[in-house]
Each structure stands twice: as C-alpha cells, then as structure tokens.
DSSP file (Angstrom, degrees, kcal/mol; ACC not computed):
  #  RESIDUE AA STRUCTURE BP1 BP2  ACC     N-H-->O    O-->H-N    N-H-->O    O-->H-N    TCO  KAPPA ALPHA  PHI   PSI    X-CA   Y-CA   Z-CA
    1    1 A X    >>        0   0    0      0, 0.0     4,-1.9     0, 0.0     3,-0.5   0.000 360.0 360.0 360.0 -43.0  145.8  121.9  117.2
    2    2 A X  H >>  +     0   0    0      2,-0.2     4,-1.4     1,-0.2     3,-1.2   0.987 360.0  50.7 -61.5 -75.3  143.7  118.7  115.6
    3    3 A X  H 3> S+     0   0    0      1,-0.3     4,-0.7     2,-0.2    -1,-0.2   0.611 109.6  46.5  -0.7 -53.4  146.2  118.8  112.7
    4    4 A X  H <> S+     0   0    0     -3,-0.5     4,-2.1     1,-0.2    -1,-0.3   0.742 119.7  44.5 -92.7 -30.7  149.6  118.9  115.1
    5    5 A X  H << S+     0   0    0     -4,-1.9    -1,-0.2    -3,-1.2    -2,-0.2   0.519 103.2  57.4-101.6  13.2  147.9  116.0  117.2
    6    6 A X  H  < S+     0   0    0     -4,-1.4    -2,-0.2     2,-0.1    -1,-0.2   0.630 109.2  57.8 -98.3 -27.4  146.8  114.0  114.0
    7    7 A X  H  X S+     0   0    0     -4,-0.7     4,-0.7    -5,-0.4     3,-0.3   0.845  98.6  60.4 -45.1 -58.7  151.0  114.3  113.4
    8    8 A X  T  < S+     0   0    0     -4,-2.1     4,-0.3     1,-0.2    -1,-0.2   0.650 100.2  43.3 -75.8  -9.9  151.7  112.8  116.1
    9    9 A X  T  4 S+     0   0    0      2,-0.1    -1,-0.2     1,-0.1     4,-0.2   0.104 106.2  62.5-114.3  16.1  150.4  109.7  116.0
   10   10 A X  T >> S+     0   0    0     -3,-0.3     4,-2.1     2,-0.1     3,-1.1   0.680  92.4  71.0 -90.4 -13.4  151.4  109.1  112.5
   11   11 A X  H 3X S+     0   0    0     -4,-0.7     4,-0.7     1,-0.3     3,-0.4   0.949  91.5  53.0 -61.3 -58.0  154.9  109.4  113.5
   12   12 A X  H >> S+     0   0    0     -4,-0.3     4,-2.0     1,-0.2     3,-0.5   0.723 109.3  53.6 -47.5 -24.1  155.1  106.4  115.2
   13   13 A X  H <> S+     0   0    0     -3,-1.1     4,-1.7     1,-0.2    -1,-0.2   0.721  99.1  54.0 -81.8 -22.6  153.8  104.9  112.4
   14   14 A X  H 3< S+     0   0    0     -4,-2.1    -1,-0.2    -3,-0.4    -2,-0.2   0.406 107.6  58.3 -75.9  -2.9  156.1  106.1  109.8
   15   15 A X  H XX S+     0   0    0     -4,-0.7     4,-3.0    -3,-0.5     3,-2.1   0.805 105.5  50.0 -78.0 -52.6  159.0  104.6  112.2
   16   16 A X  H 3X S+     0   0    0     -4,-2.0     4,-0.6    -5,-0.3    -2,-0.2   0.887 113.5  48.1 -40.9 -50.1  157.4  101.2  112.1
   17   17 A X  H 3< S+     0   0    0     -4,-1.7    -1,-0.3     1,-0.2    -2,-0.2   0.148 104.4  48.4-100.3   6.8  157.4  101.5  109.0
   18   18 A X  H <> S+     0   0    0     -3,-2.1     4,-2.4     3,-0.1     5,-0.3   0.544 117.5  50.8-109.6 -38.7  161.3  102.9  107.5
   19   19 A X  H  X S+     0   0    0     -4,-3.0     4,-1.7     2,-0.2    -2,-0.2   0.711 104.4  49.9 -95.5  11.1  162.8  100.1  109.8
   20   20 A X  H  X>S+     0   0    0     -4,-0.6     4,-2.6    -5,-0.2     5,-1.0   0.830 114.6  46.4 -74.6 -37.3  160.7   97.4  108.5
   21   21 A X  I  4>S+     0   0    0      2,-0.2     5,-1.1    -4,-0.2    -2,-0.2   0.749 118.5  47.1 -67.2 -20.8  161.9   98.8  104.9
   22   22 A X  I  <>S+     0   0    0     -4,-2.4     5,-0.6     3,-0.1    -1,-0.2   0.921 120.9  31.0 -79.2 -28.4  165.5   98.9  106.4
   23   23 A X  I  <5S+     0   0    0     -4,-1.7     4,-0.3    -5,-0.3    -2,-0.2   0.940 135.7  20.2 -89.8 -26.3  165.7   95.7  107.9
   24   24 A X  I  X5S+     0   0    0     -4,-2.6     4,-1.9    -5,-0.2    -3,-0.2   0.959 119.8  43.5 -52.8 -85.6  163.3   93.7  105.4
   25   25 A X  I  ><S+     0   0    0     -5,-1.0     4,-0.9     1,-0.2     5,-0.2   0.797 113.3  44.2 -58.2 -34.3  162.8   95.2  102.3
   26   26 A X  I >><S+     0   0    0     -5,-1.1     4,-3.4     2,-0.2     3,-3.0   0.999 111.3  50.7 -67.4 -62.1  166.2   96.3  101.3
   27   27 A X  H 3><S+     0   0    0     -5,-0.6     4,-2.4     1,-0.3    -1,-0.2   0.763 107.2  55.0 -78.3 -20.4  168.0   93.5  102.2
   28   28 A X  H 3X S+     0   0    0     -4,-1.9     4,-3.2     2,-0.2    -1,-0.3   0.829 109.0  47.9 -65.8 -28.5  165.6   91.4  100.3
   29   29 A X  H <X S+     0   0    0     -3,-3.0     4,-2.3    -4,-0.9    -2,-0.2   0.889 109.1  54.7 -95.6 -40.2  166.2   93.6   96.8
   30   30 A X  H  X S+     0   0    0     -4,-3.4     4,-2.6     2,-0.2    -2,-0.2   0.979 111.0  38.8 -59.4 -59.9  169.6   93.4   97.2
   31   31 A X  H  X S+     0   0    0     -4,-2.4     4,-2.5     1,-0.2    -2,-0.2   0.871 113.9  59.7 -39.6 -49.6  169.7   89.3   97.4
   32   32 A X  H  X S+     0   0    0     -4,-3.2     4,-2.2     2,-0.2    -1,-0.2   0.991 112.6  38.7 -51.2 -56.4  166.9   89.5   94.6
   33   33 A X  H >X S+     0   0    0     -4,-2.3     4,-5.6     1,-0.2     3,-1.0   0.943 110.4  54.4 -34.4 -66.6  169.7   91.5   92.2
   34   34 A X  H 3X>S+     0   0    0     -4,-2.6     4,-3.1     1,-0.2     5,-0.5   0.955 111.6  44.0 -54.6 -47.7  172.6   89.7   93.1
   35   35 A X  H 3X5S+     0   0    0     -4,-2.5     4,-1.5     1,-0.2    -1,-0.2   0.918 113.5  55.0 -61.4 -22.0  170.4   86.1   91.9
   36   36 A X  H <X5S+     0   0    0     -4,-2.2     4,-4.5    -3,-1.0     5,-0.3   0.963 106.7  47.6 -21.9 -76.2  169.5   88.3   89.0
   37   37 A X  H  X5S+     0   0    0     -4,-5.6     4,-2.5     2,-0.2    -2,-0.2   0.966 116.5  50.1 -48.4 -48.8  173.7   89.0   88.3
   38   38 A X  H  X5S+     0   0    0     -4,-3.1     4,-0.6    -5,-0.3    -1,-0.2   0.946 109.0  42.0 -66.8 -37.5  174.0   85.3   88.6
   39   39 A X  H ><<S+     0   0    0     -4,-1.5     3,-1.2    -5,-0.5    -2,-0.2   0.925 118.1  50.4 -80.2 -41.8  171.4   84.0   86.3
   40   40 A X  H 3< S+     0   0    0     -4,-4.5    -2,-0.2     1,-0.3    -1,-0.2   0.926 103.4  55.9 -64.1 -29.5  172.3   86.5   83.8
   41   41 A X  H 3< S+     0   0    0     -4,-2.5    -1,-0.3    -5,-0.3    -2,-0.2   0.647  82.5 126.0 -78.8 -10.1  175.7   85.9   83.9
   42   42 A X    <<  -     0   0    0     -3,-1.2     2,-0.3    -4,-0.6    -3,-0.1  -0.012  32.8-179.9 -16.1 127.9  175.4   82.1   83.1
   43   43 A X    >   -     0   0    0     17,-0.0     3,-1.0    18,-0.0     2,-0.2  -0.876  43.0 -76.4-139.1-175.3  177.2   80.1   80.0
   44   44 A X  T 3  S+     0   0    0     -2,-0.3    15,-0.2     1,-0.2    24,-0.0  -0.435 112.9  43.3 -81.0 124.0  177.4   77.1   78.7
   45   45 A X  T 3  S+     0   0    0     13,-2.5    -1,-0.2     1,-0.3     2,-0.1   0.413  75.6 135.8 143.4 -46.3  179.5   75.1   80.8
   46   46 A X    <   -     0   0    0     -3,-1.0    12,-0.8    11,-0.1     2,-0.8  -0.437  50.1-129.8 -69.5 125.5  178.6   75.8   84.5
   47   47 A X  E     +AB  57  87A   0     40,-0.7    40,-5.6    10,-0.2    10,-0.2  -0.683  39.9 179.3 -93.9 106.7  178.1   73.7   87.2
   48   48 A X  E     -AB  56  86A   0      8,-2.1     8,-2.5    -2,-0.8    38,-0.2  -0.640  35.7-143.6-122.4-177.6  174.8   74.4   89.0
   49   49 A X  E     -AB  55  85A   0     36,-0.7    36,-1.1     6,-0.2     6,-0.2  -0.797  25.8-148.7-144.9  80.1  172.5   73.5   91.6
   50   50 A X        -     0   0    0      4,-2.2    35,-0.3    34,-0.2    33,-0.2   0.250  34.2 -96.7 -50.9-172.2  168.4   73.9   90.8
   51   51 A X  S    S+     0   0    0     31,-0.7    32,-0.1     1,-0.2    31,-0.1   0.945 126.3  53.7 -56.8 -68.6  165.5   75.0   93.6
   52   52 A X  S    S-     0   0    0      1,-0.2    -1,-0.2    30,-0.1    -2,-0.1   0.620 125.3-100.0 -71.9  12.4  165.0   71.6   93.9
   53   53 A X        +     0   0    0      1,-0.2     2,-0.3    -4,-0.1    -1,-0.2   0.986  69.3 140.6  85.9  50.1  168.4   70.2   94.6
   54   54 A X        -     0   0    0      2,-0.1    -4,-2.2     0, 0.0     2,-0.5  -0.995  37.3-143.4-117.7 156.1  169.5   68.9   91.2
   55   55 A X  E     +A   49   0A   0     -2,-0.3     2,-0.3    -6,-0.2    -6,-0.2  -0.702  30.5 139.3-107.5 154.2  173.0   69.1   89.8
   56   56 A X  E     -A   48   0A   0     -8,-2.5    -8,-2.1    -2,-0.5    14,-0.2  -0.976  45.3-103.5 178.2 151.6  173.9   69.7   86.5
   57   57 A X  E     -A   47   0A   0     12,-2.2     2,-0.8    -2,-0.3    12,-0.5  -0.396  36.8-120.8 -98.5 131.5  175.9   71.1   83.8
   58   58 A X        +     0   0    0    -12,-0.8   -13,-2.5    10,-0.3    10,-0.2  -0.789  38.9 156.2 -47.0  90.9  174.7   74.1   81.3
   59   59 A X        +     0   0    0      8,-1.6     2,-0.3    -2,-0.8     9,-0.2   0.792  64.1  26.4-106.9 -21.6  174.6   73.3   77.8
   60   60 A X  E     -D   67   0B   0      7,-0.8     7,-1.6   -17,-0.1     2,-0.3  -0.995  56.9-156.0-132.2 147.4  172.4   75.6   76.4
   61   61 A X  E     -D   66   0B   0     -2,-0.3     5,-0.2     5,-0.2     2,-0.2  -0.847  24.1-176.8-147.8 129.3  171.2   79.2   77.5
   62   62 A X        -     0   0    0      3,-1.7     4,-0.0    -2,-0.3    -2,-0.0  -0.545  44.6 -95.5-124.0-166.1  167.5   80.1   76.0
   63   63 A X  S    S+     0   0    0     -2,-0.2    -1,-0.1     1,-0.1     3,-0.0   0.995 116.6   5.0 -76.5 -49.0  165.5   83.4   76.4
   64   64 A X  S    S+     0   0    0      1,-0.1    16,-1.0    -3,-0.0     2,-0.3   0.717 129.9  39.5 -84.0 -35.3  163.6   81.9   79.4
   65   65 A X  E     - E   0  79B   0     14,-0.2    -3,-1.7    15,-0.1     2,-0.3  -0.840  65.0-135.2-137.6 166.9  164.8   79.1   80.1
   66   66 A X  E     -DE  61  78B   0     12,-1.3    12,-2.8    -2,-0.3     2,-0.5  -0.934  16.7-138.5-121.7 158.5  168.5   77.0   80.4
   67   67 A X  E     -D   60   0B   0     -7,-1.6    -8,-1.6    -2,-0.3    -7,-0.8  -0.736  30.0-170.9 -67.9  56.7  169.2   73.4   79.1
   68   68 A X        -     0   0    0     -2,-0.5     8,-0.5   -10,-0.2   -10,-0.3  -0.600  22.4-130.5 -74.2 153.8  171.7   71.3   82.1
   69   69 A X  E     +F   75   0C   0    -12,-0.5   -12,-2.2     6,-0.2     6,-0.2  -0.939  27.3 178.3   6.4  79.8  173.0   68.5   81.6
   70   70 A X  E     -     0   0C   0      4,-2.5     2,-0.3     1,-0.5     5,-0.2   0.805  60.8 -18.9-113.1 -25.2  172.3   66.2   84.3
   71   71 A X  E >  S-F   74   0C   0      3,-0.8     3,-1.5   -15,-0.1    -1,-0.5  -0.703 106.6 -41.0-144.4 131.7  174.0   62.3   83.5
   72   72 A X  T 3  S-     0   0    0     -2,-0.3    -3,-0.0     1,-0.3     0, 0.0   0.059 129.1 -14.9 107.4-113.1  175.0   61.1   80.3
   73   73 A X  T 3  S+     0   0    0      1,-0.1     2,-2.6    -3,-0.1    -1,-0.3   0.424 101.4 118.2-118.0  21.6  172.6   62.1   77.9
   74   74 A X  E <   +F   71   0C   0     -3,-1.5    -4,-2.5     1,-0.1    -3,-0.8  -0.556  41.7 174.7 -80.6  83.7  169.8   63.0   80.4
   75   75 A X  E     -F   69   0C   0     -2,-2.6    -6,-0.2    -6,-0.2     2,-0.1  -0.726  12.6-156.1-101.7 146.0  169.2   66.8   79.8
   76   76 A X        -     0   0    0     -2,-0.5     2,-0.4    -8,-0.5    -8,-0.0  -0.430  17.0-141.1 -89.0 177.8  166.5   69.4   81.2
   77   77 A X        +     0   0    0    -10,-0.2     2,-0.3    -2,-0.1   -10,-0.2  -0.945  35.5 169.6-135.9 130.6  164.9   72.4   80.4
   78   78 A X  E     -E   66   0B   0    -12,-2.8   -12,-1.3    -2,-0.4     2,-0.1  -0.863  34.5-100.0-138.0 161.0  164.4   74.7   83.6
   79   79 A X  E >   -E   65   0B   0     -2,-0.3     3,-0.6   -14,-0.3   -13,-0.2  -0.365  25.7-124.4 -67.7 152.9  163.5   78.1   84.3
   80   80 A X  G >  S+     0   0    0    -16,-1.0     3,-1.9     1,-0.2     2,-1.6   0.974 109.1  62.4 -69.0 -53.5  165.8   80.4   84.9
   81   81 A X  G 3  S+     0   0    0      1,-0.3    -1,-0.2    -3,-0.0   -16,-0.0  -0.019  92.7  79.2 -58.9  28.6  164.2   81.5   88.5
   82   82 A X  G <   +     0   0    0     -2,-1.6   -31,-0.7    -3,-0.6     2,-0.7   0.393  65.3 104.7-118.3 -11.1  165.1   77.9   89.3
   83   83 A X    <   +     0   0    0     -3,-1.9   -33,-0.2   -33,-0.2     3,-0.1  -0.398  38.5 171.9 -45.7  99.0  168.7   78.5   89.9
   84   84 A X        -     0   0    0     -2,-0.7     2,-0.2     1,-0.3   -34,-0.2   0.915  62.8 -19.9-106.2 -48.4  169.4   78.4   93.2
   85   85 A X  E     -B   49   0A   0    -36,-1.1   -36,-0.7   -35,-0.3     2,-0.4  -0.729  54.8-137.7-136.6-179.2  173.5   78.5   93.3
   86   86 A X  E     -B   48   0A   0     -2,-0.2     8,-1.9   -38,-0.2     9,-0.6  -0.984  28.3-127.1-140.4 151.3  176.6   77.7   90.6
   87   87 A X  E     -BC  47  93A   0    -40,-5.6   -40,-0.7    -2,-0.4     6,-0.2  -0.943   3.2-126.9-132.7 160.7  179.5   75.9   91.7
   88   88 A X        -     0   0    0      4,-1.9     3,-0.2    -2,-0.5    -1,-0.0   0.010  45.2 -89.4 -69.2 174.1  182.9   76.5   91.5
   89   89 A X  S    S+     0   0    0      1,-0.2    -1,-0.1     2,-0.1    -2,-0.0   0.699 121.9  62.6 -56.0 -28.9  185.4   73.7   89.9
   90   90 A X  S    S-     0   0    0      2,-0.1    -1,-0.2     1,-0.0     3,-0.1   0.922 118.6-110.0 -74.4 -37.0  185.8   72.2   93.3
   91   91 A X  S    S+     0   0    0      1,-0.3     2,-0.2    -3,-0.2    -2,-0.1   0.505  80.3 116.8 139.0   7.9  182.6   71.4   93.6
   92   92 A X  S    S-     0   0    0      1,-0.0    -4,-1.9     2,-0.0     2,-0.3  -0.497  74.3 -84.3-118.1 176.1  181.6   73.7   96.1
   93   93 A X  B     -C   87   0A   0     -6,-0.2    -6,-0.2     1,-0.2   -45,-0.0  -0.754  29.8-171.6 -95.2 154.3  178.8   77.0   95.9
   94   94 A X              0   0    0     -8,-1.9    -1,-0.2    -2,-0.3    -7,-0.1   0.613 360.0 360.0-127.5 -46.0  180.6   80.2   94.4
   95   95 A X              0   0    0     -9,-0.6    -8,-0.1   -60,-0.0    -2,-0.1   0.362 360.0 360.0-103.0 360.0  177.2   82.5   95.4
C-alpha cells in the first residue's frame, strides 16, 4: 500500500518533468545541431555574421578556429562557437 502511494506522487513528477524535456530540452538540441551543420559546413569564402555583430568574409578554416576577413587587409581569428549566422549573396541571413 506504502509502495502504490509512494507511485503516486512521483507521477506527477515525472510529468513535470517529460514536458519540460519536450518543450525545453529538445528544441534546444536540435538548434544546438543545426549551428553545429552550419559551422562545420563553412569554406573559405562565406559571408558571416560573429556573436558580437561583426561582418566578414572567411579566408581561412583552422581546427578551432576560422580567419574572416573583415576590411581591406584587417583579418581576425575567432572561435568557431562565435558564429552566429552566414549570409547569403544578397546580403541577407541564410540560417
């Protein structure tokens, strides 16, 4: 009887706790992949948009980290996890 009524108030908690993993957790690992797909799929070339809002050109792709192009002859070295979008040839975000 203790058992069946130690059951029953774990249920509620095991509710709480599958729609916080649907509506949270999932949607969060998916958006983590897809910026995954995107930074891996980088090349030399590509018109991005860091975390902090600068724009700039690819020119070189390193184990960690990529090389933009940002003016002239002003390049960076960034992180990869510093990617926040790429844009398309108009000029606009593509992800």
């Amino acid at each position: 009887m203790q058992n069946q009524n130690m059951l029953v108030q774990l249920i509620p908690f095991v509710v709480i706790f599958g729609i916080f993993y649907l509506l949270i957790i999932m949607p969060a690992r998916k958006k983590q992949k897809q910026h995954q797909n995107m930074i891996s799929s980088l090349k030399g070339g590509e018109r991005i948009i860091t975390a902090g809002g600068v724009y700039g050109t690819v020119t070189r792709v390193m184990d960690d980290r990529f090389e933009i192009q940002v003016d002239g002859n002003t390049k960076l070295q960034i992180t990869k996890s510093s990617i926040s979008s790429v844009l398309e040839v108009g000029g606009e975000k593509s992800r």
